[in-house]
C-alpha positions as a LaTeX table, in Angstrom:
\begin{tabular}{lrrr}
\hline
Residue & $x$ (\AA) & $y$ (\AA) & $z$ (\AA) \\
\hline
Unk1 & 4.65 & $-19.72$ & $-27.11$ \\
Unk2 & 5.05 & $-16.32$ & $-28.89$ \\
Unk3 & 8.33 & $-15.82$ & $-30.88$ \\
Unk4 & 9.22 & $-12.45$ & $-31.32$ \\
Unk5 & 12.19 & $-11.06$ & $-33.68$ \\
Unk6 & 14.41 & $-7.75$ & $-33.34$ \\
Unk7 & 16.00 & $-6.47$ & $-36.11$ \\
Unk8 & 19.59 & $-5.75$ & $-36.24$ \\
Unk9 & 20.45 & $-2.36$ & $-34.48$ \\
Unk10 & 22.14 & $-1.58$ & $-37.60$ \\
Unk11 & 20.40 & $-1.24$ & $-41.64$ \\
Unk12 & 21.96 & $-3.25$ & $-44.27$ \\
Unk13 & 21.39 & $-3.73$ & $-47.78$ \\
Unk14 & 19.06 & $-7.24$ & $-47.75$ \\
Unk15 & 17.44 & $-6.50$ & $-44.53$ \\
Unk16 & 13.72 & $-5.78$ & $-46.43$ \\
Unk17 & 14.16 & $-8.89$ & $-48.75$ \\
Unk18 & 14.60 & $-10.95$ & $-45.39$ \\
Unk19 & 12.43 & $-9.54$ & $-43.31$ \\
Unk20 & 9.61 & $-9.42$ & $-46.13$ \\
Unk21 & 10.67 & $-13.65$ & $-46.24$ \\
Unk22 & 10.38 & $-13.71$ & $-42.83$ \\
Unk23 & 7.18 & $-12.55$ & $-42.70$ \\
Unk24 & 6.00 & $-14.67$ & $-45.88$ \\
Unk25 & 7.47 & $-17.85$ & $-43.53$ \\
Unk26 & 4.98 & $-16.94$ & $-40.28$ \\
Unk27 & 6.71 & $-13.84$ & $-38.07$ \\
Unk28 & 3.86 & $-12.49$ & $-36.99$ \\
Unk29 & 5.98 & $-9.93$ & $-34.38$ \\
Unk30 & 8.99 & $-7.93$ & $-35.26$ \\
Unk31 & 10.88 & $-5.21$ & $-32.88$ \\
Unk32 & 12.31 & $-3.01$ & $-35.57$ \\
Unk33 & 15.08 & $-1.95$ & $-33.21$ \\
Unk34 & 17.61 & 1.02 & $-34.90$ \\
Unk35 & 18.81 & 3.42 & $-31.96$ \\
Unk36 & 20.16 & 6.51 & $-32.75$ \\
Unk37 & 18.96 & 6.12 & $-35.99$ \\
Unk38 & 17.46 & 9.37 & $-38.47$ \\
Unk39 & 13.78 & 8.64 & $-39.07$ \\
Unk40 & 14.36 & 9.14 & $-42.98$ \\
Unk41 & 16.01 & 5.61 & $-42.59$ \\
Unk42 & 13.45 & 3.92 & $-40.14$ \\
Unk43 & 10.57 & 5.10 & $-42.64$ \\
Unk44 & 12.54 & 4.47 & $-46.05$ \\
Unk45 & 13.09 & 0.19 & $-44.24$ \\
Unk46 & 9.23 & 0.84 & $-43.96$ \\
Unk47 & 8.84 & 1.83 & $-47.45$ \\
Unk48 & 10.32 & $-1.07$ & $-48.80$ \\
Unk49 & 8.41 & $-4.02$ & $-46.67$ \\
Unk50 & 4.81 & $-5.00$ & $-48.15$ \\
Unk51 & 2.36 & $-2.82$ & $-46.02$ \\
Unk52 & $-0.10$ & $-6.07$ & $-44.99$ \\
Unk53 & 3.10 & $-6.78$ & $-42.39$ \\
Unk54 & 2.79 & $-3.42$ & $-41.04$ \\
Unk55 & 0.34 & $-4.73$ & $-38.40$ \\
Unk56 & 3.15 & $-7.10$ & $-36.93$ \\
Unk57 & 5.96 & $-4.53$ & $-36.69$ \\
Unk58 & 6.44 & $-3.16$ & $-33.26$ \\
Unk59 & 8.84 & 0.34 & $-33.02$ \\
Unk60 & 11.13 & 1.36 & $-30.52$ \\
Unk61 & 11.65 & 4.52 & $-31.46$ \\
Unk62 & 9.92 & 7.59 & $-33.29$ \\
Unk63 & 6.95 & 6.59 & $-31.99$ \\
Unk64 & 4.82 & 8.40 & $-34.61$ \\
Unk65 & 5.95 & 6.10 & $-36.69$ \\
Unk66 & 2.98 & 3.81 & $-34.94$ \\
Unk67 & 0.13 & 5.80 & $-36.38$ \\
Unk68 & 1.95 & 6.84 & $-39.70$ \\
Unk69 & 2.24 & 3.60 & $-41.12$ \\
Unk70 & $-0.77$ & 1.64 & $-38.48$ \\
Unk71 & 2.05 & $-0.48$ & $-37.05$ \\
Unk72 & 1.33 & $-2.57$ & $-34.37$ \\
Unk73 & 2.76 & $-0.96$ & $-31.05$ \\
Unk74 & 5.42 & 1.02 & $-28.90$ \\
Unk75 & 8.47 & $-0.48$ & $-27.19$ \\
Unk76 & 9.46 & 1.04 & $-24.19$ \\
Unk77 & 13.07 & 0.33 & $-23.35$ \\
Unk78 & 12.97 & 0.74 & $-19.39$ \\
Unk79 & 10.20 & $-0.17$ & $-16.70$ \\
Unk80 & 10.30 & 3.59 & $-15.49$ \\
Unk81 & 9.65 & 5.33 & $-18.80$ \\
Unk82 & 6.56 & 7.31 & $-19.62$ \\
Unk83 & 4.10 & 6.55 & $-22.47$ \\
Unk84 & 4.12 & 9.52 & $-25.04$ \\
Unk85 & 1.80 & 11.79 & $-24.00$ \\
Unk86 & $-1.69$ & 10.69 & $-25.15$ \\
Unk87 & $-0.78$ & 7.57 & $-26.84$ \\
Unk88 & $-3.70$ & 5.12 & $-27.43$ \\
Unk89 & $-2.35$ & 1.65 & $-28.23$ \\
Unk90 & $-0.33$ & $-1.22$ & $-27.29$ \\
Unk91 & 2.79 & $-1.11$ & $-26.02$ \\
Unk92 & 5.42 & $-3.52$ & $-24.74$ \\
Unk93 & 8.28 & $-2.60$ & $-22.25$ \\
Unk94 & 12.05 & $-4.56$ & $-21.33$ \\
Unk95 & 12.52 & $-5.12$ & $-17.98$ \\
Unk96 & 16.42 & $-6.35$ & $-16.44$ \\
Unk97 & 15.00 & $-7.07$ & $-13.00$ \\
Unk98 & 12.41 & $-9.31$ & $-10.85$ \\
Unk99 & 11.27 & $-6.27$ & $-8.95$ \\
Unk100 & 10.05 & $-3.87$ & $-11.55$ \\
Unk101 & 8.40 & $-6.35$ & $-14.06$ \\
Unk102 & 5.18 & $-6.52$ & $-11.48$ \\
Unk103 & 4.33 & $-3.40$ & $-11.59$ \\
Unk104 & 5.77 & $-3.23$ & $-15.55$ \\
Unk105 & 3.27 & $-6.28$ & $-16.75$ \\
Unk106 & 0.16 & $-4.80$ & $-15.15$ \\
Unk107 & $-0.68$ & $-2.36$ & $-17.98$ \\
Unk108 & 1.72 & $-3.73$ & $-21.16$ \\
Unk109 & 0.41 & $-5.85$ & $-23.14$ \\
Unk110 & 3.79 & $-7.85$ & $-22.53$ \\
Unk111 & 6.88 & $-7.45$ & $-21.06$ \\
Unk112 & 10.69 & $-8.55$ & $-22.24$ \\
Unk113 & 12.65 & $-10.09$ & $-19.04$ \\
Unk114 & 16.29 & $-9.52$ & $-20.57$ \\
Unk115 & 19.36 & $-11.60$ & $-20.01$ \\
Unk116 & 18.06 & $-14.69$ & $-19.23$ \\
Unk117 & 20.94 & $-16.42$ & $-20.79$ \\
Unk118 & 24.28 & $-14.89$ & $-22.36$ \\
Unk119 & 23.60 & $-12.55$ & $-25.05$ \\
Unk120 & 24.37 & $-13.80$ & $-28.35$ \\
Unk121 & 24.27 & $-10.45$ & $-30.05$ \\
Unk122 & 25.45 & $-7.69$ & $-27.30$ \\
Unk123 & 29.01 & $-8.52$ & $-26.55$ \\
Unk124 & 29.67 & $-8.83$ & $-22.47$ \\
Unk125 & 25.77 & $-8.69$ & $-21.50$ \\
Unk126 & 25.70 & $-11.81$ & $-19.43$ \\
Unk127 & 22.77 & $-13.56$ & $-17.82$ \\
Unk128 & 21.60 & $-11.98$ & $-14.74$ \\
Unk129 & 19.34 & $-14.51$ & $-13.34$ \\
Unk130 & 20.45 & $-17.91$ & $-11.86$ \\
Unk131 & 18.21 & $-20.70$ & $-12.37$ \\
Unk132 & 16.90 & $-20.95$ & $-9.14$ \\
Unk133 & 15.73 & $-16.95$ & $-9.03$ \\
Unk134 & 13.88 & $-18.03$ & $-12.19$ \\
Unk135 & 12.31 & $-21.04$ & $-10.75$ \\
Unk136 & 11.10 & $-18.75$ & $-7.78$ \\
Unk137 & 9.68 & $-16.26$ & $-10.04$ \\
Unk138 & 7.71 & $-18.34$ & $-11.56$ \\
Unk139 & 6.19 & $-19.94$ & $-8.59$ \\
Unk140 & 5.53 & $-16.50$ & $-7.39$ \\
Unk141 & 3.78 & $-16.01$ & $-10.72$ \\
Unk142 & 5.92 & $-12.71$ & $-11.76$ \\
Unk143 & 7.11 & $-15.18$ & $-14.95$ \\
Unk144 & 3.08 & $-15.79$ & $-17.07$ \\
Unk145 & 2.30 & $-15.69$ & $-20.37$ \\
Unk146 & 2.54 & $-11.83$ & $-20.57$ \\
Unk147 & 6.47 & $-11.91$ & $-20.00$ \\
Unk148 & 8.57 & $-13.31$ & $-22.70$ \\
Unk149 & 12.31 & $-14.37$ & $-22.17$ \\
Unk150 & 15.10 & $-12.10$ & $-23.67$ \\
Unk151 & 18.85 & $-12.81$ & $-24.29$ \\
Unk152 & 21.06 & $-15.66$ & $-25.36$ \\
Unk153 & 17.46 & $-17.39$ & $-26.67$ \\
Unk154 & 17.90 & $-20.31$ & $-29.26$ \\
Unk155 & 16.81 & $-23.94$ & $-30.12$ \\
Unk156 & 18.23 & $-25.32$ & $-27.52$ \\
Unk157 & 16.43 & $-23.31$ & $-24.79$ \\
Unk158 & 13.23 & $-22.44$ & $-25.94$ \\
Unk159 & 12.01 & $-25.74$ & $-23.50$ \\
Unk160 & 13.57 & $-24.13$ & $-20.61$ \\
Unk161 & 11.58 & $-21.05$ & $-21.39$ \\
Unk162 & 8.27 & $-22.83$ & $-21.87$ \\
Unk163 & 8.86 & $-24.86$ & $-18.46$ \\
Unk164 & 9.54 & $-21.36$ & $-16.72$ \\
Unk165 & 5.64 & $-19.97$ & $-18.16$ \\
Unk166 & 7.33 & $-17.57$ & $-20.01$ \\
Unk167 & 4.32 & $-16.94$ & $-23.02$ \\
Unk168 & 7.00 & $-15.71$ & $-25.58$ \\
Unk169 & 10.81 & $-15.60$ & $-26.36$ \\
Unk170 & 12.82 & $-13.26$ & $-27.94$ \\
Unk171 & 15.30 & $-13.90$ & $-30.19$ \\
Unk172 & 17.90 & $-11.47$ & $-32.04$ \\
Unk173 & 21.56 & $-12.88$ & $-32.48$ \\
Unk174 & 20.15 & $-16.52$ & $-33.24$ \\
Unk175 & 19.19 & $-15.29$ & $-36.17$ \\
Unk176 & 21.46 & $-12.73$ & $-37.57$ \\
Unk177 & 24.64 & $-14.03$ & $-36.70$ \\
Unk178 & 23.68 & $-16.53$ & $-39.55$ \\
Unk179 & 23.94 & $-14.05$ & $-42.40$ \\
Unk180 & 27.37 & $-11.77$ & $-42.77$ \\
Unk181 & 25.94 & $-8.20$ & $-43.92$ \\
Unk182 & 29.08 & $-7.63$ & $-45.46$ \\
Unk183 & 29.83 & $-10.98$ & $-47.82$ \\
Unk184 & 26.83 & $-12.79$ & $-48.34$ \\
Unk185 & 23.87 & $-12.40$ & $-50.67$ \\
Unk186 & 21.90 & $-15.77$ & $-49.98$ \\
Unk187 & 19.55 & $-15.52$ & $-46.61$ \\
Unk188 & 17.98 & $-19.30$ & $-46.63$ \\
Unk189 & 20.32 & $-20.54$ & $-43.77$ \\
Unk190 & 18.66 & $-17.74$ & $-41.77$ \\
Unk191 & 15.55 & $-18.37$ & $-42.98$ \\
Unk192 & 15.10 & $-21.91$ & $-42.35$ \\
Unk193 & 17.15 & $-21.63$ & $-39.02$ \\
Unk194 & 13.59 & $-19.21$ & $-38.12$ \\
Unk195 & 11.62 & $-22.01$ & $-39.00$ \\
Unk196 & 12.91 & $-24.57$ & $-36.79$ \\
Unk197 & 12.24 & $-21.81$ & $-33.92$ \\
Unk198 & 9.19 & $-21.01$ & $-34.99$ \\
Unk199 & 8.36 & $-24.33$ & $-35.00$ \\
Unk200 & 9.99 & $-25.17$ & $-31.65$ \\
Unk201 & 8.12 & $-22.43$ & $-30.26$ \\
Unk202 & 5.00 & $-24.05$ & $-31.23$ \\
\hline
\end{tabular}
């Protein structure tokens, strides 16, 4: 299975020396994820992470961030929004329900399914699929390899995932909720906590 990372919504002061580490330890696909953020700060996180990982960074927002620095795709946050006009390249999409992520998967490259469990890192964004729904999607064949799993994904559920056909999962609060921005210095717990997923992941 794929393992994808988001960043943090917010910048903090370590995030290049982790994400860099990350990378050195086998990421191979990061959402850099900052809404509402100036592009100054979006390129000047850039700036500061080696430039042979800009291949693995998807954006999901200022898209001309893509060609700028040859990153490796768009992220489109809803099934029903538009590709920039005349943009060439790969591109990814989130989808929240069963209905839209046919027609979402049929051009993306891939396709997030969010809030397959509780979110660990958006505060009252519960799961909004029971099991059986997600048993009967993927007989139907709406869950394949092109849809990854999004929300409240961890160690212990990354199975579950795989069982379902889901070809990736997404993880964001799994991860970060390990370092405190504001108090700590030393990233390893986070980093070796991505290597057990990684490795779970397979």
């Amino acid at each position: 299975m794929k393992l994808v990372l988001i960043t943090k919504p917010t910048f903090f002061v370590e995030e290049d020396k982790i994400i860099t580490t990350l990378f050195e330890e086998g990421l191979d696909n990061l959402h850099l994820y900052k809404p509402q953020s100036a592009p100054m700060y979006m390129e000047r996180l850039l700036s500061l992470i080696p430039e042979d990982y800009y291949k693995k960074i998807t954006v999901h927002d200022h898209f001309y961030l893509k060609n700028e620095y040859g990153l490796r795709g768009i992220h489109l946050e809803r099934p029903d929004v538009a590709l920039p006009e005349g943009y060439k390249g790969k591109f990814s999409r989130t989808c929240t329900d069963l209905e839209s992520l046919k027609a979402a998967k049929k051009k993306a490259t891939y396709v997030f399914l969010k809030y397959i469990f509780h979110s660990q890192s958006e505060p009252h964004a519960d799961a909004l699929f029971t099991d059986e729904q997600l048993r009967e999607a993927s007989r139907r064949g709406l869950i394949d390899r092109h849809v990854y799993a999004l929300g409240g994904m961890n160690l212990s559920n990354i199975d579950y995932a795989r069982q379902l056909g889901f070809g990736g999962v997404v993880v964001c609060g799994d991860i970060w909720n390990r370092f405190d921005i504001h108090n700590q210095q030393d990233f390893r717990d986070l980093i070796d906590h991505f290597v057990r997923l990684r490795e779970e992941a397979g």
